[in-house]
C-alpha positions as CSV (number, residue, x, y, z in Angstrom):
1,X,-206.9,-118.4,-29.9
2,X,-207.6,-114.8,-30.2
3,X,-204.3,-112.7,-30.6
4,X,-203.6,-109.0,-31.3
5,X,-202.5,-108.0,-34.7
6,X,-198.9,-106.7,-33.6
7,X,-197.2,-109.8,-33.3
8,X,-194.2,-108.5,-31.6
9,X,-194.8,-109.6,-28.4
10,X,-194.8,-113.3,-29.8
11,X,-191.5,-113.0,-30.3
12,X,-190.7,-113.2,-26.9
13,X,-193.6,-115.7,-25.9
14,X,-191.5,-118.7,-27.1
15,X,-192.9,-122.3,-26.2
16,X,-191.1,-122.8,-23.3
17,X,-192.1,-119.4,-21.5
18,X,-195.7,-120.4,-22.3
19,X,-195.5,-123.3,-20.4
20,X,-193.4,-121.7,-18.0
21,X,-196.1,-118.7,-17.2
22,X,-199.0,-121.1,-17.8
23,X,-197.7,-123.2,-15.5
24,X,-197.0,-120.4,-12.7
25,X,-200.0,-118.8,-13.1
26,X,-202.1,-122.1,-12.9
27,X,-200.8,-122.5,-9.5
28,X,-202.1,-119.2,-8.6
29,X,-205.2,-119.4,-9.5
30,X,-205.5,-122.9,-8.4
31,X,-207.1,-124.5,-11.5
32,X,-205.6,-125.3,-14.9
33,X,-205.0,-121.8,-16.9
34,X,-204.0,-121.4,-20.6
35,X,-203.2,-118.3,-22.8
36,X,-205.8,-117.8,-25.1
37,X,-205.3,-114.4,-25.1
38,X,-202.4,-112.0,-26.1
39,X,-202.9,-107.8,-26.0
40,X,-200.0,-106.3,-26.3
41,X,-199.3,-103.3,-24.4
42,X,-195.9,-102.1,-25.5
43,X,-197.3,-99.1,-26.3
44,X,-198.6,-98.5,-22.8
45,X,-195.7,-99.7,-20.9
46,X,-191.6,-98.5,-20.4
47,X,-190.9,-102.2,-21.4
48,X,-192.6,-104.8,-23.9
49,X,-195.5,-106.1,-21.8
50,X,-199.0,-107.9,-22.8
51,X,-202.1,-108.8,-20.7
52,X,-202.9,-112.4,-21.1
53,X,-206.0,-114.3,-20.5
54,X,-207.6,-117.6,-20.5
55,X,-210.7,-115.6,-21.1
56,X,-211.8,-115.7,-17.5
57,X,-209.0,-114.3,-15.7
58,X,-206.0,-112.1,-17.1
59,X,-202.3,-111.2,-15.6
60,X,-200.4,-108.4,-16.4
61,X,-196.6,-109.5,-17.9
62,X,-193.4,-106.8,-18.0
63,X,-190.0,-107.9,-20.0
64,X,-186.8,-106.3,-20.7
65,X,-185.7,-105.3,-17.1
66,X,-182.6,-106.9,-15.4
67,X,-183.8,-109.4,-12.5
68,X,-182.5,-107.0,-10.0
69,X,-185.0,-104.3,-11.3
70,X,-187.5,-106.9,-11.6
71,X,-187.2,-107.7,-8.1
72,X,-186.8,-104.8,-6.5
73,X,-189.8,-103.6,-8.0
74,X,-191.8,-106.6,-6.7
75,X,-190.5,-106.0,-3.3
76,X,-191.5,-101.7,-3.4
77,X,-195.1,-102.7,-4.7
78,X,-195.2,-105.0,-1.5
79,X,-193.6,-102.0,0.5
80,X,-196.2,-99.5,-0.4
81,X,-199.5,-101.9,0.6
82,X,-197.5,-103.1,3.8
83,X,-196.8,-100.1,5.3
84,X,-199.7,-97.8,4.1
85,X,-202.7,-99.9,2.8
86,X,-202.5,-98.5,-0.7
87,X,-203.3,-100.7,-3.8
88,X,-200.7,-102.0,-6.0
89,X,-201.1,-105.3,-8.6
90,X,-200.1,-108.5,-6.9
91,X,-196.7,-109.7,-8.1
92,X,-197.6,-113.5,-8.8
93,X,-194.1,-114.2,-10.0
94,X,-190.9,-113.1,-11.4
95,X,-189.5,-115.6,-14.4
96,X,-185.9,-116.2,-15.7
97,X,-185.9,-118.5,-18.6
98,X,-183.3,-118.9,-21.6
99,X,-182.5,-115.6,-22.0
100,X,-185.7,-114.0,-21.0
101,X,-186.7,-112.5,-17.6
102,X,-190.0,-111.2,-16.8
103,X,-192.8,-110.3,-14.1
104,X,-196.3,-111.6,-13.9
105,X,-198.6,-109.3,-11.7
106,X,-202.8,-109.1,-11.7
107,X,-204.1,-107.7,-14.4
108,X,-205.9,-104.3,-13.2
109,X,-209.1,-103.6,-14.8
110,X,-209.0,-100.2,-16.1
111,X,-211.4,-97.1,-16.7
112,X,-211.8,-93.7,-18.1
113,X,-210.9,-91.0,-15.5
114,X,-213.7,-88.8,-14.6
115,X,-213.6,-86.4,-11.7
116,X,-213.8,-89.5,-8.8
117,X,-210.7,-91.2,-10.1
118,X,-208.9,-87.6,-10.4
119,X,-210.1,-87.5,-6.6
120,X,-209.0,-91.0,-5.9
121,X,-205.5,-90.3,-6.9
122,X,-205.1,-88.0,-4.6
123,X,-207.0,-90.1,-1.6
124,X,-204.0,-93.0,-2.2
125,X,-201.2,-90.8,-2.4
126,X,-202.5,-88.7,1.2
127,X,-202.8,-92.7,2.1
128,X,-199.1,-93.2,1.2
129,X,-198.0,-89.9,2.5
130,X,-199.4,-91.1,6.4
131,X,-196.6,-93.3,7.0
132,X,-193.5,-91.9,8.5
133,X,-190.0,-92.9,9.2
134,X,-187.6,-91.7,11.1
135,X,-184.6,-90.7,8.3
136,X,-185.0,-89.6,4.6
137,X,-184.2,-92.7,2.3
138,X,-184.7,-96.4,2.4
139,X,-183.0,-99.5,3.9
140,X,-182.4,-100.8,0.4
141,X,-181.6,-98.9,-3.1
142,X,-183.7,-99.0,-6.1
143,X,-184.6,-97.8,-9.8
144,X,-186.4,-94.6,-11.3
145,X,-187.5,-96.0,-14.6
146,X,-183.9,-97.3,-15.4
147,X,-182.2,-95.4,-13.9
148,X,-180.2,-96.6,-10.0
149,X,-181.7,-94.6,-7.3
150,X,-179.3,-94.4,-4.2
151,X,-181.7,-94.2,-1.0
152,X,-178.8,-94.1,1.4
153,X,-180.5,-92.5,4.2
154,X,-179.9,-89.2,5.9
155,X,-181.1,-86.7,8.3
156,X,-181.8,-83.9,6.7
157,X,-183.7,-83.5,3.9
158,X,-181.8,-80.5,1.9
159,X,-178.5,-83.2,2.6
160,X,-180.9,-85.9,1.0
161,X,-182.3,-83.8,-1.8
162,X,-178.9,-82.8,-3.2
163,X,-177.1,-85.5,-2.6
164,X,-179.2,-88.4,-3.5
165,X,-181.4,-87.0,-5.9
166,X,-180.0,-83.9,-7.6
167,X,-176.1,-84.4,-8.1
168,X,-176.4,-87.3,-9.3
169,X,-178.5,-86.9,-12.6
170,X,-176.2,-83.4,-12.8
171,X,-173.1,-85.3,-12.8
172,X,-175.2,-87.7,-15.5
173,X,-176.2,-84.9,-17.9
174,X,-172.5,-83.5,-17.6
175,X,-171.0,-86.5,-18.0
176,X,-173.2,-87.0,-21.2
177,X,-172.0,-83.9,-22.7
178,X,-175.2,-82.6,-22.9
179,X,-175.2,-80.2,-19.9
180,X,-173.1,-76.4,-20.7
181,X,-170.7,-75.6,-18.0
182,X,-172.4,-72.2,-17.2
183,X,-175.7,-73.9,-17.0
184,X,-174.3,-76.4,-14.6
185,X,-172.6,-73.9,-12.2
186,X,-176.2,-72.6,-12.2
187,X,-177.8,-75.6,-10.6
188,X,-174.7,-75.7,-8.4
189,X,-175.4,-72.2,-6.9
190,X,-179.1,-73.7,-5.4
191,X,-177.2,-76.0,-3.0
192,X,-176.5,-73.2,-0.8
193,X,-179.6,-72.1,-0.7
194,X,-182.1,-75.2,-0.1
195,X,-182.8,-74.6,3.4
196,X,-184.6,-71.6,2.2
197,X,-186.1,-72.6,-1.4
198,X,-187.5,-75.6,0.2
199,X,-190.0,-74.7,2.6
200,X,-190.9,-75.8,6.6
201,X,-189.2,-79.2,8.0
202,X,-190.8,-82.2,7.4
203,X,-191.2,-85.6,8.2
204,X,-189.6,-88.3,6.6
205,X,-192.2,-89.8,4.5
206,X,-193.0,-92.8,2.1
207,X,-193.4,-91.7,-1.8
208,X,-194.1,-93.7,-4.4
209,X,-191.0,-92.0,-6.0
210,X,-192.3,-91.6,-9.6
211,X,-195.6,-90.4,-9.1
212,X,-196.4,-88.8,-12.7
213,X,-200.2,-89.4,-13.3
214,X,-199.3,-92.2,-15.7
215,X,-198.3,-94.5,-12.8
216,X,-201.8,-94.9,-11.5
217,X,-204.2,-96.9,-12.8
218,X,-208.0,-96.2,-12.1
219,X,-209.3,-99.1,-11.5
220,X,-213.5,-99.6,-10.0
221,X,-211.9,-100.3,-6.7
222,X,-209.8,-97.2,-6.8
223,X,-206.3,-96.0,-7.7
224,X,-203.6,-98.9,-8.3
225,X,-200.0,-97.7,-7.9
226,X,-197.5,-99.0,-9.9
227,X,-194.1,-98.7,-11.1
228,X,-192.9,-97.2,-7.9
229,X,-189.4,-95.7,-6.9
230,X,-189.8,-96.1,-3.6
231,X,-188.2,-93.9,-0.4
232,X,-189.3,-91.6,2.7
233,X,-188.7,-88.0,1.6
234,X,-190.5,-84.8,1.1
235,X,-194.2,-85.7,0.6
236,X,-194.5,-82.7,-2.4
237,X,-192.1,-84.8,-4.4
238,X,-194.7,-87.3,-5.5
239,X,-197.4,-84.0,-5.6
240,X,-194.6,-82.3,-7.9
241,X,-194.2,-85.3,-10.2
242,X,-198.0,-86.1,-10.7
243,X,-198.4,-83.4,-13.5
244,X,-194.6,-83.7,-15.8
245,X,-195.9,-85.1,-18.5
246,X,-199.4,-83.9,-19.1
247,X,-202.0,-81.7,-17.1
248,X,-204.3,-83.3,-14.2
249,X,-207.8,-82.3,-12.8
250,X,-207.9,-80.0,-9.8
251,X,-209.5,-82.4,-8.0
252,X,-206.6,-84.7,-7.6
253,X,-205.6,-82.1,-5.0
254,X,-208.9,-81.7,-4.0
255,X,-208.7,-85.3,-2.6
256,X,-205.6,-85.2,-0.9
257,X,-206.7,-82.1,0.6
258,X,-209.5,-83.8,1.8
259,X,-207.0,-86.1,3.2
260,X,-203.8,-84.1,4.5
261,X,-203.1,-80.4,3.8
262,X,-200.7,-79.0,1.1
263,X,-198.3,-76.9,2.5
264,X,-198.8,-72.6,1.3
265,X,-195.9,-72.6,-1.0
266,X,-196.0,-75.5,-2.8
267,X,-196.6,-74.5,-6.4
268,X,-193.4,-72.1,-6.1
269,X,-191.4,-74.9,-4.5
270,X,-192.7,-77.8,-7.1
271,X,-190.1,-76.3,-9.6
272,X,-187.5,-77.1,-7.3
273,X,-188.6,-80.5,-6.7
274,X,-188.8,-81.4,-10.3
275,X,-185.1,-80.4,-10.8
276,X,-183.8,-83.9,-11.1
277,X,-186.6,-85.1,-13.3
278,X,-185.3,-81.9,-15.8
279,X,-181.5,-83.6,-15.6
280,X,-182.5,-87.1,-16.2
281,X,-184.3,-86.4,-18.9
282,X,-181.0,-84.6,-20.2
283,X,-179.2,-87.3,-19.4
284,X,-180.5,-90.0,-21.0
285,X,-182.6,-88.3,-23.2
286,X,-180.5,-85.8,-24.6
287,X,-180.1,-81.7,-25.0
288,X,-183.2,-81.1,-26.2
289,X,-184.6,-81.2,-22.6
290,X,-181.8,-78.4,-21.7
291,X,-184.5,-75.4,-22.7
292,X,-187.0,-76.9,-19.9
293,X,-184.4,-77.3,-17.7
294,X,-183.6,-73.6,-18.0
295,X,-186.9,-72.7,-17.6
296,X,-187.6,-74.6,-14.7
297,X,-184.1,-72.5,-13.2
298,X,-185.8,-69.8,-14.0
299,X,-189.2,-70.5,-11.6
300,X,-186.8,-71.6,-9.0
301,X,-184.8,-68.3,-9.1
């Protein structure tokens, strides 16, 4: 058996969840499949994860969320390829075992992104961003990251905005202690004022929710989506969230634009839209993310 050098994965790869995934994912593929493979992919991941093979074909494994995450997130990857054709891993199944829960999905062959992926992330998010609802929100609730995401829907997308996505993560970071007063009475003063700092109306319409460029894999059959937050809202959401943690190639806009136009406006208004990423990050991350958040105030002002 080949295995990777970090054995911390095996710690939670006991016998009986061997079996157990073996056993699931033999009656996936259809003939008998055994680990002979272990990468570990902490590293890569938000939870301890691995890609395991029987050296013909792989699956992708997730553990540490609750089952409720685990679920939900199974159920938004079969939301976004329903309702708009885009490509997410197949969930194969979702495991509770001792005290262990995890997800088994399709392992996603990866590649290096060159300027046709860049251009192929932005062809599946103008894919996501054709389907329409009629309110802002979602049926059901879900997670950013770890975090519970209320989707209760609305009407109006300033009303949704604030109340669904910004107060809550402000009421987080205060509640933390890691949000000064004044500072918070200045993210206060933009509710009044979102009509105007947010552009035209819009259509309600599906996001992946947590689009940062990390959340798409580039695959030789296109961009995969996953780890998705899923609700109908302002389309430059996911556009304002592709770029928070590192720089991406013009031409990831360049292929949506191919697809669906980006509003005049939009780089101003992206700094608005990032506002609750800024007061998460405070919140569970702590103060140190208070200077960004300021200066991110700052662009929106």
């Amino acid at each position: 058996m080949s295995e990777s050098n970090d054995r911390s994965i095996h710690l939670y790869l006991t016998p009986p969840l061997r079996t157990t995934i073996e056993r699931r994912v033999s009656d996936h593929f259809g003939r008998p499949w055994r680990i002979k493979q272990v990468a570990d992919k902490r590293d890569e991941a938000s939870h301890p994860a691995a890609v395991l093979s029987d050296g013909r074909d792989a699956v992708f494994i997730k553990f540490g969320a609750t089952w409720d995450q685990l679920q939900i997130e199974a159920a938004s990857l079969r939301l976004l390829t329903e309702r708009s054709g885009v490509l997410t891993p197949p969930v194969i199944d979702i495991v509770r075992i001792e005290d262990a829960m995890l997800m088994i999905m399709g392992a996603v062959q990866s590649m290096e992104r060159g300027n046709r992926q860049w251009r192929e992330m932005g062809y599946a998010l103008a894919q996501l961003h054709q389907s329409k609802s009629e309110r802002f929100g979602l049926e059901t609730n879900c997670y950013w990251g770890s975090l519970f995401q209320d989707n209760t829907p609305a009407q109006h997308w300033p009303d949704f905005f604030w109340t669904r996505r910004v107060e809550p993560h402000l009421r987080g970071a205060v509640d933390a202690g890691r949000l000064p007063a004044p500072i918070m009475t200045q993210v206060e003063h933009l509710a009044a004022r979102l009509t105007t700092l947010g552009g035209p109306p819009v259509e309600p319409t599906l996001l992946h929710g947590d689009a940062h460029q990390n959340n798409f894999i580039s695959s030789p059959g296109g961009a995969v989506l996953i780890d998705p937050a899923v609700y109908y809202g302002h389309p430059e959401m996911d556009l304002a969230y592709v770029d928070v943690f590192a720089p991406v190639s013009a031409a990831l806009y360049a292929g949506y634009q191919e697809i669906l136009p980006i509003e005049p406006g939009f780089h101003q208004r992206r700094h608005l839209w990032i506002l609750p990423f800024r007061l998460a990050m405070i919140e569970v991350d702590g103060a140190q993310h208070v200077d960004a958040l300021l200066e991110t105030l700052k662009q929106i002002a």
